[in-house]
C-alpha positions, 0 to 999 in steps of 0.5 A: 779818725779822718772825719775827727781830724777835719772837724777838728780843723773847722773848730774857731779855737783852731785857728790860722797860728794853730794851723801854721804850727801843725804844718811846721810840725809836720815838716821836723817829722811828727805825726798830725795826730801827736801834733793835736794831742801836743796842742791840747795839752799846751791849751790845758797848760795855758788855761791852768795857769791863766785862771784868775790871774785878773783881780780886776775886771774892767768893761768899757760899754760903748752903747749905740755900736762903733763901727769897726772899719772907723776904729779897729779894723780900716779897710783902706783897699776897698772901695770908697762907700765902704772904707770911709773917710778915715784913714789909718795909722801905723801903731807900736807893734808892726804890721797893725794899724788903726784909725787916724783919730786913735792916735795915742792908742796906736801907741798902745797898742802892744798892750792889747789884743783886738779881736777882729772877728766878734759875730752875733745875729742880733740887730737890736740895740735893747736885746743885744745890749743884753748880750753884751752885759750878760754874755747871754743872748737874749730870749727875745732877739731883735727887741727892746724888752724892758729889763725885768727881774727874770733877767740873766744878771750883768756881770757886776751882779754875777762876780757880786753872788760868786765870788764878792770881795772881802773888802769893804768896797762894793763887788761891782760898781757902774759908773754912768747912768742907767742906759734907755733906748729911746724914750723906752724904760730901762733896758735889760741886763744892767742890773741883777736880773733874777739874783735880786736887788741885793745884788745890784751893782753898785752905781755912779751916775754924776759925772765924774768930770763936773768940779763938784762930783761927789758920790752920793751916799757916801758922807756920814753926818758929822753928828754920826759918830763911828760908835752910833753907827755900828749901834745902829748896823747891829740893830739892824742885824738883831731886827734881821736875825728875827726873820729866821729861815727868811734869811736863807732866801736868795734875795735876803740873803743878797739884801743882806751882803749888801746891808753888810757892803754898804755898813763897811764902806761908811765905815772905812774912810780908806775905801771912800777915798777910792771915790774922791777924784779931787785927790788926784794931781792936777797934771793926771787930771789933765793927761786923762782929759777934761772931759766926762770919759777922760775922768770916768776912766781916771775915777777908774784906776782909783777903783781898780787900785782899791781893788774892786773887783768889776767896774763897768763904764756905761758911755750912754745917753749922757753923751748923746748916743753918739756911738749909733751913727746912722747919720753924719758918721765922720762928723759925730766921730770926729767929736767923740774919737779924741776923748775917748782916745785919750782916755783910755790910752791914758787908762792903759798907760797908767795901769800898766806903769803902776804894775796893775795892768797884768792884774786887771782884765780890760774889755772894750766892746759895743752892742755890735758894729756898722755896716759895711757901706756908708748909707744915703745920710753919710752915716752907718746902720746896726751890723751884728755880723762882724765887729771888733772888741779890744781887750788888755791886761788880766792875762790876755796877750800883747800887741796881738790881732785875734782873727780877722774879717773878709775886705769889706769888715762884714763877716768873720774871715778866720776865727769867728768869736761870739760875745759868750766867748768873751764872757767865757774868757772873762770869767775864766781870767776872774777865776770863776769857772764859766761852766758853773751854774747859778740859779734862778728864783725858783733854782733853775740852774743856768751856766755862767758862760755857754761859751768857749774860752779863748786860750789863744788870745792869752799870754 
């Protein structure tokens, strides 16, 4: 009975809180093992009541790797080629700060929980991209495999096949470009993998800050009329009908959902208005930012008031891979911090003041981070063992910091955390159980998320 006791103390889902509560526990006269039992059964409450409780996912990408000793992990004690030029600031919630140049961040930071303690072993950009959009590691670690068809699916594309909105909006939708390390095709896992192309999210990839942004695809010609369109849609479908038992075939079927998306999105004038951005207030405009992020986050909460289930934001080569800084660290992060602070503390403002924040699930993360010391060109190079993800919303706890690096922000001190842990989570607060199976294109079965949910991060 010891030997279970101590495995369940070295467990990452036990930690320092947990540790803190069974020793007070310990002094009111209850047993260590009553006290075990009592948290078990408060982490079952806690999960009952936080399934599904985000109808929105939104996930931020920041392609190329931040470094968490930059953003949301200062260490300003350690010497001066690890803690860097920057410096940090006190935010909302006491005893938490952030970088100088995340200051209307630091001002909301009691709506969100940074998790200090993410870890991995994959220092490739293509591969542990995968990892990130997929929640999966990937089967060739530490390369820069094209995407391919037998890919494990992007999140959009799995909440597409298991749980798609009703609504004649897309299930997923990506705002960016297609992401390429280098000059090298498409990476993995930004598209559906082996699902099929039907179930491909669906994507934007003009910029959303240029003045004549319009999404493509979207205008019917005016000599279209509604009756035409639907005369058409059920030609389409009698066509389709033909093909018989064809159409039970996971990649018809997925063709189809999409065939269906596409029909009711032309077809709603409502659901096309969630694209138009020039309907929003100049002074909201504004407030967001003038640049690409700025309006791509504000394009956004359109996206999430239309209820679309998964969004994901790719800050990729349109904006230079600014985010990989093995050189000119501070210099590259002085142009690029202040959009993305405005951005997206403005997001979480305006979701939270429209009542939607505790509804949408927000996560913001890159591949991995950067190292601990600064190298021989002031810049940072891949660190996958330690880095810091923000998440918001959806159920997930206020004005938290979950887990924690040792001083120089290079390996997980207390509550290690792997990117199927968060996949996990994200599922599990979408209401989709992570431990369910979808398959492949010959009914290999894989499960969702190979990782644990991270009840402790939840409200």
């Amino acid at each position: 009975m010891l030997n279970h006791v101590t495995s369940n103390l070295r467990d990452p889902k036990i930690g320092r809180r947990r540790c803190i509560e069974l020793g007070l526990g310990g002094a009111m006269g209850l047993s260590f093992l009553d006290l075990l039992a009592a948290q078990s059964n408060a982490s079952s409450d806690q999960q009952s009541r936080s399934f599904g409780q985000a109808k929105s996912c939104v996930l931020i990408f920041l392609f190329g790797g931040p470094g968490q000793q930059d953003l949301w992990d200062m260490k300003p004690d350690a010497p001066a080629e690890i803690r860097g030029d920057f410096r940090p600031i006190s935010t909302k919630v006491s005893g938490v700060s952030i970088s100088e140049y995340l200051p209307q961040m630091s001002q909301q930071a009691d709506k969100i929980t940074i998790v200090r303690s993410v870890s991995h072993r994959d220092f490739e950009h293509g591969s542990a991209s995968y990892t990130a959009l997929t929640g999966h590691p990937h089967p060739k670690p530490g390369t820069n495999t094209p995407a391919s068809k037998n890919d494990f699916p992007t999140y959009g594309a799995v909440i597409s096949k298991v749980k798609p909105t009703p609504k004649p909006i897309p299930s997923a939708v990506i705002l960016g470009p297609v992401m390429h390390q280098g000059n090298r095709p498409p990476m993995a896992g930004q598209n559906a993998g082996f699902l099929g192309n039907g179930y491909d999210p669906f994507r934007v990839a003009a910029n959303p800050g240029e003045t004549d942004f319009q999404v493509g695809g979207l205008h019917v010609p005016f000599e279209m009329t509604t009756q035409r369109q639907q005369l058409r849609f059920d030609l389409l479908n009698t066509l389709g009908n033909l093909k018989g038992r064809l159409n039970t075939l996971e990649p018809i079927l997925g063709m189809s959902q999409l065939k269906r998306r596409a029909h009711g999105l032309l077809a709603s004038a409502h659901s096309q208005r969630a694209f138009t951005l020039s309907d929003e207030p100049q002074k909201v405009r504004e407030r967001y930012g003038p640049h690409r992020f700025g309006q791509t986050m504000l394009l956004t909460r359109r996206l999430v008031e239309a209820q679309v289930p998964l969004v994901t934001i790719n800050w990729s080569r349109s904006n230079n891979d600014q985010w990989d800084t093995h050189s000119k660290n501070y210099a590259k992060l002085r142009e690029i911090l202040p959009p993305f602070d405005q951005g997206l503390a403005n997001f979480l403002a305006d979701l939270d003041q429209r009542g939607l924040l505790d509804t949408t699930l927000v996560v913001c993360l890159g591949e991995f981070g950067r190292t601990p010391k600064i190298n021989k060109d002031a810049g940072r190079d891949h660190w996958p063992d330690c880095y810091s993800v923000l998440l918001a919303g959806g159920g997930i706890g206020r004005g938290v910091v979950y887990g924690s690096s040792d001083p120089h922000a290079a390996y997980p001190a207390s509550d290690p955390v792997a990117p199927w842990d968060l996949a996990a989570t994200a599922y599990h607060l979408l209401g989709v159980d992570p431990q369910r199976h979808i398959y492949d294109r010959v009914r290999r079965p894989f499960v969702l998320a190979p990782g644990n949910v991270l009840t402790d991060c939840f409200l």
